[in-house]
N, C-alpha and C positions, 0 to 999 in steps of 0.2 A: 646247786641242787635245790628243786623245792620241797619248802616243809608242805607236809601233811594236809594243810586246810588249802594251800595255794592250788596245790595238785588236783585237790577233789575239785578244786572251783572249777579250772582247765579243763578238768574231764566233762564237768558239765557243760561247760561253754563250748566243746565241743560238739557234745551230744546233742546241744540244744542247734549250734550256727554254723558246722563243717560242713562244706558241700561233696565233700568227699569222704564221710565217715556213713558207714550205716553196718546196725547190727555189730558193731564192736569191729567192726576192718574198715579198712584204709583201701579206699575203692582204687585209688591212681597203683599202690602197690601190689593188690590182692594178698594183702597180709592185715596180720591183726594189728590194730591202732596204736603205736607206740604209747601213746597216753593211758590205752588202757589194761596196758603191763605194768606187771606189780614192779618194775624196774623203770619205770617214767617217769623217775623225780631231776632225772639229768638230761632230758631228752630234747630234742627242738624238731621243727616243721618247718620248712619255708615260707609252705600256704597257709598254715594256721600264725602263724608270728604277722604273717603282711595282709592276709583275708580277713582273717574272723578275728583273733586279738586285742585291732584295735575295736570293737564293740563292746570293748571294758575296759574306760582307760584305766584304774584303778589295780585290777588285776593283771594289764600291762604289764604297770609299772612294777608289781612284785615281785612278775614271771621276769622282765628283762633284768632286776637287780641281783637273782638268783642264776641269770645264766652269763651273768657279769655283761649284761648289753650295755653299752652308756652312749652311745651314739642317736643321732638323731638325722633322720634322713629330710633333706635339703629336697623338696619338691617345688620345682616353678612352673 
């Protein structure tokens, strides 16, 4: 679960680097942006964890320790 400041960060990293966020929905689902339910402190993305995410490693690292990620992806 993220606490309180992580979540705000997320939502803004969103709102500022999601190519699929506008006006508070989630364009690939036509629904509202899980992030920005008052219920998205447990939530996860596929495209936002592997697209926009890493453009803060920092807050990565918060997000992936709060949704217990400990892995690390092997790219050659």
């Amino acid at each position: 679960m993220l606490d309180r400041t992580t979540h705000a960060n997320v939502k803004r990293l969103v709102k500022r680097s999601c190519a699929n966020y506008s006006n508070v929905r989630c364009l690939i689902y036509d629904t509202q942006c899980d992030y920005e339910s008052r219920y998205g402190h447990a939530i996860s993305c596929d495209y936002f964890e592997k697209s926009v995410l890493p453009n803060d490693e920092v807050l990565e690292a918060r997000y992936k320790k709060a949704h217990g990620i400990n892995y690390q992806d092997n790219l050659e």
